[in-house]
Each structure stands twice: as structure tokens, then as C-alpha cells.
C-alpha positions in Angstrom: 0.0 0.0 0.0 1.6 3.3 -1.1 2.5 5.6 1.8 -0.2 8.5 3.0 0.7 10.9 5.3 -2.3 12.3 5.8 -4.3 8.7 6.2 -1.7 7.9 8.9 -2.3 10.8 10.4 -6.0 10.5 10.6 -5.8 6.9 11.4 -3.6 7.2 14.2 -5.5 10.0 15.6 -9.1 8.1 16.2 -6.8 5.0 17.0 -5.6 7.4 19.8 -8.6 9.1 20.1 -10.4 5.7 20.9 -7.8 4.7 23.6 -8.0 7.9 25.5 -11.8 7.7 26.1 -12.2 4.2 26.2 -11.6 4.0 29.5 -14.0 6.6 30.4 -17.1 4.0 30.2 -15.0 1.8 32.8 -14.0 4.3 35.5 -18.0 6.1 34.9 -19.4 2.5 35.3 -17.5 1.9 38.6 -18.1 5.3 40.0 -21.8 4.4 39.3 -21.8 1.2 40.7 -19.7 2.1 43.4 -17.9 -1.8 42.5 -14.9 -3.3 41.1 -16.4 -6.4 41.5 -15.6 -8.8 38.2 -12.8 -6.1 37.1 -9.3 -7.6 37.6 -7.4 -4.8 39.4 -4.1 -6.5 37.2 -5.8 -5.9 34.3 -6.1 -2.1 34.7 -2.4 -2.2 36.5 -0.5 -3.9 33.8 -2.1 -2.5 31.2 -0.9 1.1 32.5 2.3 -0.9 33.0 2.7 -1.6 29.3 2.7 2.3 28.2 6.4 2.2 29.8 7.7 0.2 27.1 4.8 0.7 24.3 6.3 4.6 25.2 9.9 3.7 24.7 9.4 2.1 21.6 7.1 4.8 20.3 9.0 7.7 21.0 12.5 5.9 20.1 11.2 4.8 16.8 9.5 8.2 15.8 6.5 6.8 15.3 3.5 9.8 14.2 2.8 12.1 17.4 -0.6 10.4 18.2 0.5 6.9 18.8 3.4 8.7 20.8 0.8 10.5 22.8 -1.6 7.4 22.8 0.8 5.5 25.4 0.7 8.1 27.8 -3.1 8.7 28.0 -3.3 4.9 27.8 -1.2 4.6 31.0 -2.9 7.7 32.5 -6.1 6.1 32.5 -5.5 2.6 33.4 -3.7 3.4 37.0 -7.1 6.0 37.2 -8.8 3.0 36.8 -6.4 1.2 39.2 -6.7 3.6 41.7 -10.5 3.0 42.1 -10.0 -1.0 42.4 -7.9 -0.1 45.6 -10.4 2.8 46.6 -13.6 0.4 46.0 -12.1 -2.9 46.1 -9.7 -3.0 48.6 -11.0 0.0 50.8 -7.9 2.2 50.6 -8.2 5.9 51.9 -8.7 8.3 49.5 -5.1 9.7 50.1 -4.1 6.7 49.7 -4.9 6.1 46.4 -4.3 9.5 44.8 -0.1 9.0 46.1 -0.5 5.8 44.5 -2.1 7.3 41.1 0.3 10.1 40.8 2.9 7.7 41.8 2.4 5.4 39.1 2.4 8.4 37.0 5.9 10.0 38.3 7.4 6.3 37.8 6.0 6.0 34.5 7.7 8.9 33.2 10.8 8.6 34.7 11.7 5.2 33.3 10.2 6.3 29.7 12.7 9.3 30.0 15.5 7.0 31.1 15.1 3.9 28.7 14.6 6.7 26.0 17.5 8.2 26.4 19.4 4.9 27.0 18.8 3.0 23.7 18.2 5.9 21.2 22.0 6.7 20.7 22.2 2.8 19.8 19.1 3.0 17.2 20.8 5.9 15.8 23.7 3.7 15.4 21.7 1.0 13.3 21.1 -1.3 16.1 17.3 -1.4 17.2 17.4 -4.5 19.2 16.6 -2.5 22.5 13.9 -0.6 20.9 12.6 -4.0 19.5 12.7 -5.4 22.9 10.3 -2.7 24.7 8.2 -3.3 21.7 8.1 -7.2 22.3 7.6 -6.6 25.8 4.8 -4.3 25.8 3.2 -6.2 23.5 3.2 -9.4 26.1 2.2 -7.4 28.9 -0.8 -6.4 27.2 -1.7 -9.9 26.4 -1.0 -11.2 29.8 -3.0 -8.4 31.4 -6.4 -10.4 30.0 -5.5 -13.5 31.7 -6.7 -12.6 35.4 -9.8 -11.2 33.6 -10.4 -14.0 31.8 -10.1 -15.9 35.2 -12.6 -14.0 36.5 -15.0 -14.4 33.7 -14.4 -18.3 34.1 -15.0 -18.1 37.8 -18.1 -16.1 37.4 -19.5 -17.6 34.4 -20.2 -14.5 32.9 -18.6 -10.8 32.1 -19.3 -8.4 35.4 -17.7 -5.8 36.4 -15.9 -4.9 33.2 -18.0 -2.5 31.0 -18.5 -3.9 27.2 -18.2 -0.1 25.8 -14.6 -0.2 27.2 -13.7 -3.5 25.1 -15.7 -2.5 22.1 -14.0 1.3 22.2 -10.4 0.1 23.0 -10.4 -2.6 20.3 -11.8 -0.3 18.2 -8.3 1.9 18.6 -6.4 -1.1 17.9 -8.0 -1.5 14.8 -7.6 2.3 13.9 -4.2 2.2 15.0 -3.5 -1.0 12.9 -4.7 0.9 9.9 -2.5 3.9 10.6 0.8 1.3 10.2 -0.5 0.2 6.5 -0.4 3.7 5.6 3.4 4.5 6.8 6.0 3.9 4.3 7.6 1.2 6.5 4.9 -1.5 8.1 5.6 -1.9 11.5 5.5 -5.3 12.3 6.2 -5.1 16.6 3.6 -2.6 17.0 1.3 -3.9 13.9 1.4 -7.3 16.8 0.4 -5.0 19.7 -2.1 -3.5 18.3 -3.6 -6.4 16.6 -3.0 -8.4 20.3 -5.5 -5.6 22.1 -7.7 -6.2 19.5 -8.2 -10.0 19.3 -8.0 -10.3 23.1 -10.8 -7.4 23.6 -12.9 -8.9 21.2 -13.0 -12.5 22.9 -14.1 -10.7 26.0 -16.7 -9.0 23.8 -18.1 -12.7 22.5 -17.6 -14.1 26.4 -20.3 -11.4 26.9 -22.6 -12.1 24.3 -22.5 -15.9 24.7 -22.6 -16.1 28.3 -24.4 -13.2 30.0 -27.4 -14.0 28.4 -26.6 -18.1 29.0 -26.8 -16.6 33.0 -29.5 -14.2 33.1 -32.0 -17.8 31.8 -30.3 -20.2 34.7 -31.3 -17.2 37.1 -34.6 -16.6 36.1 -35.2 -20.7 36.0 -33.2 -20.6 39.8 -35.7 -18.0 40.6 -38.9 -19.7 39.3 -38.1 -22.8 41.3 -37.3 -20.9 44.4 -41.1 -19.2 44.0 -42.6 -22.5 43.3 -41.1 -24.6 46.3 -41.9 -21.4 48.6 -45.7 -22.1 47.4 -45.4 -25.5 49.0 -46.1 -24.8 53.0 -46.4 -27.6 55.0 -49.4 -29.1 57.5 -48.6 -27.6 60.8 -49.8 -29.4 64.0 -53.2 -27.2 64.6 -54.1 -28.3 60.9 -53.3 -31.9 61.6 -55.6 -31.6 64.6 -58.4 -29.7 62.6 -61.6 -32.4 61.4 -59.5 -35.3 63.5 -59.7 -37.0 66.6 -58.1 -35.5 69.5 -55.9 -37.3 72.1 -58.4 -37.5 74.7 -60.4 -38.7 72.0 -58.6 -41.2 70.6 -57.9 -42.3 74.6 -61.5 -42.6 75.5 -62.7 -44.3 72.3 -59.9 -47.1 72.9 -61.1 -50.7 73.9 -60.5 -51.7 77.5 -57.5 -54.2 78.6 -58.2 -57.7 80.2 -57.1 -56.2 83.6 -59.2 -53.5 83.7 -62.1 -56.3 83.5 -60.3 -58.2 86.6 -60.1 -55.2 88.6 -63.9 -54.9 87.7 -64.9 -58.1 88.9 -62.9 -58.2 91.9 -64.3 -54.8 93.1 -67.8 -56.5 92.1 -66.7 -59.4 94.9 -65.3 -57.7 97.6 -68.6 -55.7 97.9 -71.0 -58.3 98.0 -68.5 -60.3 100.8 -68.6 -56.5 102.6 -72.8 -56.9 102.2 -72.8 -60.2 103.6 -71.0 -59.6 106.4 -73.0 -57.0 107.8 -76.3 -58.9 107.0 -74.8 -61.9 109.4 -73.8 -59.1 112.0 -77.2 -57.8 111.9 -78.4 -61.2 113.2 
């Protein structure tokens, strides 16, 4: 594909466009919700971990100013997003978590600036191995990232927690920012994998969702109609048992008398015609 300036421009700029706001849905739906519940705190942490590198590589290799800037708002947003998994998750203070934000931002820089300025003398020299190696490893960071999420989804059965927006807007940057490669005069293979990686592994997460949530909303309605039916079910208690039946008592004094009862009958019977007796012969 001949080279376009202008088409990598404008590719790479919703590609970048995409992955500063894709986040937004995520950190609104947990504000909302009040919940990180089914979002994998390593997910958002790593990911922001990966704009280290992904920002080496970008700037090192000159790449077009949005996917330089793209990195950074990447990172910015996924330690936001990080921050409220240990505000809402884990019950950190507030204070807490903002040192930990800005923290994660200060560091983030700093080893960007550093690696920068460490291997660009040696690319300049012909020798891009380092720059190929924060490439490589950004792009496996980002694809290990998913794995505690997946995990969760496996655990849970279904995709909670983790908004659908955010997977359908960031893979929708990957695929932007794929684009904006075919359009450079060079294809960029390392980057052409790490974009393509966000994009397959967001959109797996994106079928998970589709297959399964529905799959769990039926088991809990059909969980829910056999709760209400077996509720319906009350048992006899003991004043119905008792209700139209034979009491106790009656029961008692309906049952046949015992062969000793009749012997203590007859010999009551005998001793008071011997006591009648007797006083007839005193009498005479």
C-alpha cells in the first residue's frame, strides 16, 4: 500500500482518540456502581504498566505524534482506573490512592525518559534491538493483562464488572491504529502485533459477553422460578393436623378396655357383695 501521510495521520489519531476515552465508560461504570467487582485490578495495572515500554518504543522509533501521545493517556487512564480497584475494592483511603495514582504516573515517566535516552544513541547507530525489545515486551504485557480477567470471567460464568463499551471502544483503537501502520511507508511489524493483540483479546471478551451473560440471566430466572414455586409448598402444621381429626383425649377414650381392667372390675364387684354379707350376718 503506497505511503499517505495524511491517512496515517488521521488513522492514528481516532486510533488514539479511541484509547483515551475508552476507558471513560470503565472508570464512569464503577463510579456508578460504586464496585470493582468482576474487574481484575491487574488488568487495569498492567495495562498502564505496558505504556512504559509501548512509550519507549514509540518515541524511540519516531512513530507519528498520536501513537506517541496514545501511550501516555493509555497509562494515565489505566492506573485512574487502578486507583479505584484499591479505593472500592480493597477500601484504601482516598489519600491513599491519589499518592498511588500520581505515583504510578511520576514512575512512569521517569523510566520512559530514562530507557529513552538509553537506547536511542544505539538505534541511531543501526542497532534497534533494544527498541525492539520494549516493543516485544509491551506487547506481552498487554496480552497477559487479560488473563486474570479471563479468570474471573471463568470463575463467574459470565462478564461483570468490566464494562462492554470499554472493550468495544479500545479494540476499536487497535484497529484504527493497525490501519495507521499500512499507511506509513515502513509497516511496522512489533507494533502492527500489539495492536492487533489488544484487538483480538478485547474482542474475545466482547463474544464471552454475548454468549454467556445471556446463557446466566436464563439459569437465574429458571433458579428464581423454582425458588417461587417450592416457597408455594407450605407444610401441615400441627393445629391443621388436629383440625376435622380425633383428639388425644379422644382417641384415649374411644380405645377398647385391657383384660385387667375387667379383673379389677370383677374383683371390686366381689369384695362388695363379701362386705354386704357380712354386715347382713352381724345384723343377726
Amino acid at each position: 500500500m503506497p505511503a499517505n501521510a495524511a491517512a496515517e495521520n488521521a488513522l492514528g489519531t481516532l486510533g488514539t482518540i479511541c484509547w483515551t476515552i475508552q476507558l471513560v465508560p470503565q472508570i464512569w461504570k464503577t463510579w456508578r456502581d460504586k464496585s470493582t467487582e468482576g474487574l481484575s485490578m491487574f488488568l487495569v495495572f498492567l495495562w498502564g504498566a505496558s505504556a512504559g515500554p509501548m512509550g519507549v518504543y514509540a518515541i524511540v522509533l519516531d512513530l507519528n505524534i498520536p501513537l506517541i501521545l496514545q501511550p501516555q493517556l493509555f497509562g494515565a487512564l489505566c492506573f485512574f482506573s487502578w486507583a479505584q480497584c484499591m479505593y472500592y475494592g480493597k477500601k484504601r483511603s482516598v489519600a491513599a490512592c491519589v499518592a498511588m495514582y500520581f505515583g504510578a504516573l511520576v514512575i512512569l515517566a521517569a523510566f520512559q525518559a530514562g530507557m529513552v535516552y538509553a537506547i536511542r544513541p544505539s538505534y541511531k547507530r543501526g542497532n534497534g534491538t533494544g527498541a525492539e525489545f520494549f516493543g516485544i515486551l509491551s506487547s506481552v504485557i498487554i496480552a497477559v493483562a487479560l488473563l486474570p480477567q479471563y479468570w474471573e470471567i471463568y470463575k463467574r460464568r459470565e462478564v461483570v464488572g468490566i464494562s462492554v463499551l470499554f472493550m468495544t471502544v479500545d479494540m476499536m483503537g487497535g484497529v484504527f491504529s493497525d490501519l495507521s501502520l499500512a499507511f506509513k511507508s515502513s509497516f511496522n511489524i512489533i507494533a502492527g502485533v500489539t495492536y492487533s493483540l489488544v484487538v483480538v483479546m478485547d474482542g474475545l471478551v466482547i463474544l464471552l459477553a454475548l454468549i454467556l451473560n445471556p446463557l446466566t440471566k436464563r439459569r437465574r430466572k429458571r433458579a428464581e422460578a423454582a425458588t417461587a414455586s417450592s416457597a408455594n409448598v407450605v407444610p401441615p402444621s400441627t393445629n391443621d393436623m388436629h383440625e376435622g381429626g380425633p383428639t388425644d383425649i379422644e382417641l384415649a377414650s374411644n380405645d377398647p378396655p385391657s383384660p385387667s381392667a375387667h379383673a379389677d372390675v370383677e374383683r371390686k364387684t366381689l369384695n362388695g357383695e363379701k362386705d354386704i354379707e357380712h354386715r347382713q350376718f352381724e345384723e343377726v
